[in-house]
C-alpha positions as CSV (number, residue, x, y, z in Angstrom):
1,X,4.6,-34.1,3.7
2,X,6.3,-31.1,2.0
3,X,6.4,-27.8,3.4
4,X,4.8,-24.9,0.8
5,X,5.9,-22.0,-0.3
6,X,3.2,-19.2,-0.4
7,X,4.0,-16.0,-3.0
8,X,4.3,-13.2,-0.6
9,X,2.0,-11.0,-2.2
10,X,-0.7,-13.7,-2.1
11,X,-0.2,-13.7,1.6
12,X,-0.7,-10.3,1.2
13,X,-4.0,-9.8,-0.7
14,X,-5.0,-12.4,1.9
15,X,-4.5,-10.1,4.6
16,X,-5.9,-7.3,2.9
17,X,-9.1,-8.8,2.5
18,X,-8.3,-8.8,-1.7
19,X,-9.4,-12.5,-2.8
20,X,-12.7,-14.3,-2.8
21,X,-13.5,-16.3,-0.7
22,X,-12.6,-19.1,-2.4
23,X,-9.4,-18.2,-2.9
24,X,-8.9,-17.3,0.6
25,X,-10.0,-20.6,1.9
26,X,-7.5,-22.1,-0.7
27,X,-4.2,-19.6,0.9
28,X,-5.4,-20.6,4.6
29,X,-4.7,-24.5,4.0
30,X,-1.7,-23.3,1.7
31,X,-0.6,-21.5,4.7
32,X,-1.4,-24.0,7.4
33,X,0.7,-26.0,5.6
34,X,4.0,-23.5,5.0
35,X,7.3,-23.6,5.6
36,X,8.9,-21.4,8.0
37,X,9.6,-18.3,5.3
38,X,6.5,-18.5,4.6
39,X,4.7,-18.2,8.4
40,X,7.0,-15.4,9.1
41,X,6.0,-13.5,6.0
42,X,2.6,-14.0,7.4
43,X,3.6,-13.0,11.0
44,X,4.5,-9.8,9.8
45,X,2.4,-8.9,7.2
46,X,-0.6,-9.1,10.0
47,X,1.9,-7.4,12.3
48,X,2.9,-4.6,10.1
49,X,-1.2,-4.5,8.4
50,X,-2.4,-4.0,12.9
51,X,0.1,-1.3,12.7
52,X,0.1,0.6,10.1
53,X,-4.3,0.7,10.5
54,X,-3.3,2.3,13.9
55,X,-1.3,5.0,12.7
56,X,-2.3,7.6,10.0
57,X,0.3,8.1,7.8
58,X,-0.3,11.9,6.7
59,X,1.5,13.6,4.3
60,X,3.7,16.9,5.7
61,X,1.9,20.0,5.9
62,X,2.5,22.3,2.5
63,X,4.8,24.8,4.3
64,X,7.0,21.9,5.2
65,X,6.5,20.2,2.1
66,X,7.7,23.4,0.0
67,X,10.5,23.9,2.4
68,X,11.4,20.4,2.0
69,X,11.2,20.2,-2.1
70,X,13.3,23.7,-1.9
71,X,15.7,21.9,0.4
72,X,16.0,18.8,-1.2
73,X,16.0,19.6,-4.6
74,X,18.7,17.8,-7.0
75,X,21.7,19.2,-6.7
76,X,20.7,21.5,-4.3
77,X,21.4,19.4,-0.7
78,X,24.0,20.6,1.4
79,X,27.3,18.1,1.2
80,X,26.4,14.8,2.7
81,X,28.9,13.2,5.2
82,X,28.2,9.4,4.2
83,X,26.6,8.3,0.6
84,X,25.9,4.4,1.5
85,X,24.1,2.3,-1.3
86,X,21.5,0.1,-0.1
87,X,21.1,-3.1,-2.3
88,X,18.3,-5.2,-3.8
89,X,17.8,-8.6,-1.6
90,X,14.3,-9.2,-2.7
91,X,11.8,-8.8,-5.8
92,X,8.6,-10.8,-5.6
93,X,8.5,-10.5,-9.4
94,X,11.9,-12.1,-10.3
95,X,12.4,-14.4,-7.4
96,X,12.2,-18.1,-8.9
97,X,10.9,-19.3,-5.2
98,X,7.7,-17.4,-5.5
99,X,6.9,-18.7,-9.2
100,X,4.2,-20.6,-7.2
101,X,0.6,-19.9,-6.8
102,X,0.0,-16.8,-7.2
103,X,-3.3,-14.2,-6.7
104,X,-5.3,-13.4,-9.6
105,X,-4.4,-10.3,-9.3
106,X,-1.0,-10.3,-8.3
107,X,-1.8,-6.7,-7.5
108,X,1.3,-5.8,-5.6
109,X,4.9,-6.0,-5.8
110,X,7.5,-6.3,-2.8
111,X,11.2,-5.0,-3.6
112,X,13.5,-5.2,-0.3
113,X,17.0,-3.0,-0.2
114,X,19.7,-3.6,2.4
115,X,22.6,-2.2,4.0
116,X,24.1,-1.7,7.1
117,X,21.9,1.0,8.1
118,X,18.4,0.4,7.1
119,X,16.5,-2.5,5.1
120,X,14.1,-1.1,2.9
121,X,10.8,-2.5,1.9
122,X,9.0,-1.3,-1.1
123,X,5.4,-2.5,-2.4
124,X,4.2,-1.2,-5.9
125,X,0.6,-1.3,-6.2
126,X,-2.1,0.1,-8.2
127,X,-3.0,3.6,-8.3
128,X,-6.0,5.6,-8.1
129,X,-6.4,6.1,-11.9
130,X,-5.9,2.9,-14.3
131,X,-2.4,4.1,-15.5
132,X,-0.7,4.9,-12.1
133,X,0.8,3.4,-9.3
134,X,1.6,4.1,-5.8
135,X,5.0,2.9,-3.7
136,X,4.6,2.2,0.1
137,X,7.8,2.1,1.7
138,X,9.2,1.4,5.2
139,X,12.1,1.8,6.8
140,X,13.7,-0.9,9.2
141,X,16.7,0.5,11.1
142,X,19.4,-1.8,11.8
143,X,22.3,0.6,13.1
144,X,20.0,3.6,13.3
145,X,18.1,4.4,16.8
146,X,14.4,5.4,15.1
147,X,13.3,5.8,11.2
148,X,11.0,8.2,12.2
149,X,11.0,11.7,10.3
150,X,13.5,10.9,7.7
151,X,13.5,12.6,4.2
152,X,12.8,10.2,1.3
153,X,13.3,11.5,-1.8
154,X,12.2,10.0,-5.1
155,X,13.5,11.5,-8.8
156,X,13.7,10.6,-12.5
157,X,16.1,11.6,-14.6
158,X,17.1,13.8,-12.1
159,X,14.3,15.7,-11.7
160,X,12.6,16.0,-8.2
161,X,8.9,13.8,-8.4
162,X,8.3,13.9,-5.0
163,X,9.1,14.4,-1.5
164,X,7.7,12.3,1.8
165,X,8.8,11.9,5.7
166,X,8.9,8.6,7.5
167,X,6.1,8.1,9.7
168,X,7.2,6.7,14.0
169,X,6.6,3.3,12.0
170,X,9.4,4.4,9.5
171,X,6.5,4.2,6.8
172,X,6.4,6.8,3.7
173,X,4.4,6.6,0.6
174,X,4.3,8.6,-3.3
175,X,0.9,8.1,-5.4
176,X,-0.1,8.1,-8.4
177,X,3.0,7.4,-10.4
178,X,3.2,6.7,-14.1
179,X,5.6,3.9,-14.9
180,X,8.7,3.9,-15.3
181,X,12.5,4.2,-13.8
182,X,12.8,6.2,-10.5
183,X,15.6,6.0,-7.7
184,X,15.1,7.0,-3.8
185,X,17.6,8.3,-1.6
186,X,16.4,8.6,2.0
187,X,18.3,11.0,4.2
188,X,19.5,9.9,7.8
189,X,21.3,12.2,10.3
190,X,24.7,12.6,8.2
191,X,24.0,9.6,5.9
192,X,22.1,9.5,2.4
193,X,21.2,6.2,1.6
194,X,20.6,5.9,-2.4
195,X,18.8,3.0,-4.0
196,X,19.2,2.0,-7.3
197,X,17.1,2.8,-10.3
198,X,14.0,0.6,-9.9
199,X,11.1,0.0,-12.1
200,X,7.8,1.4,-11.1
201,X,5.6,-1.6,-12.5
202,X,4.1,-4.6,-11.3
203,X,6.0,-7.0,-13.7
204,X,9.3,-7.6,-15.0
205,X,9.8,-8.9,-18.5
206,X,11.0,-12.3,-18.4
């Protein structure tokens, strides 16, 4: 028998306790029957959901956060040793592979940038209000000892939206955006890393 491929944000919702139970009864024989990408999306989604419910990701306190804004507005950063562009590898709403079952929902969207210093995961989901979302990131370091208490910085059209540190997991997070274009740079020692424009939505146009 075929091996399946389960969308990662079905996996997801699973783990997040988002379908009915129907439909989680369905992903658990879809997933005791998937193929290896798909059990080690699983591993660590539960991996990275045990962590991140141990740790309290808290926004900086507002002194820090207005020194921070002041610091890091556009144009206003000291001169940066190393500007390295970090890549797409992954977008759960374009990837053909995923074009699978997917959650009623399909409340969340997964975008993954690389380069040699970090690998970046993003997940778009819905906001508070109706017409917002929020981004989740996390930082992976690949040449860098920790991704804890970096400086990500997220603009559009050059204009500073908002400002978050990375938590000892390497975990930052902006709510309630309205859609639309942003980019993120995220500052490391002597190294910016920039991320393309990327769309703030749940879907792509075909």
């Amino acid at each position: 028998m075929a091996s399946t491929m389960v969308p990662f944000d079905r996996l997801l919702d699973r783990y997040e306790g988002r379908l009915s139970e129907e439909d989680a009864r369905a992903t658990d024989a879809l997933l005791a029957e998937g193929d290896a990408a798909t059990q080690a999306s699983a591993a660590w989604i539960a991996t990275f959901i045990l962590a991140r419910r141990r740790v309290h990701l808290a926004d900086p306190p507002p002194e820090l956060h207005r020194a921070l804004v002041a610091q890091f507005q556009p144009g206003a950063v000291s001169p940066i040793a190393h500007r390295i562009r970090a890549l797409l590898s992954f977008d759960s709403a374009r990837n053909p592979a995923l074009a699978g079952v997917r959650s009623v929902s399909a409340s969340t969207r997964q975008l993954i940038y690389e380069c040699g210093l970090v690998e970046v995961a993003l997940n778009v989901r819905p906001g508070r209000q109706s017409d917002r979302l929020d981004v989740n990131g996390q930082v992976f370091p690949r040449l860098l000892g920790s991704a804890a208490g970096l400086v990500a910085r997220l603009t559009r059209d050059d204009t500073l939206m908002d400002i978050s540190l990375t938590s000892d997991l390497g975990e930052f997070s902006f709510t309630d955006l309205p859609p639309g274009p942003y980019a993120l740079e995220l500052f490391v020692e002597d190294s910016q890393v920039e991320i393309d424009t990327f769309e703030v939505q749940l879907h792509t146009s075909p």
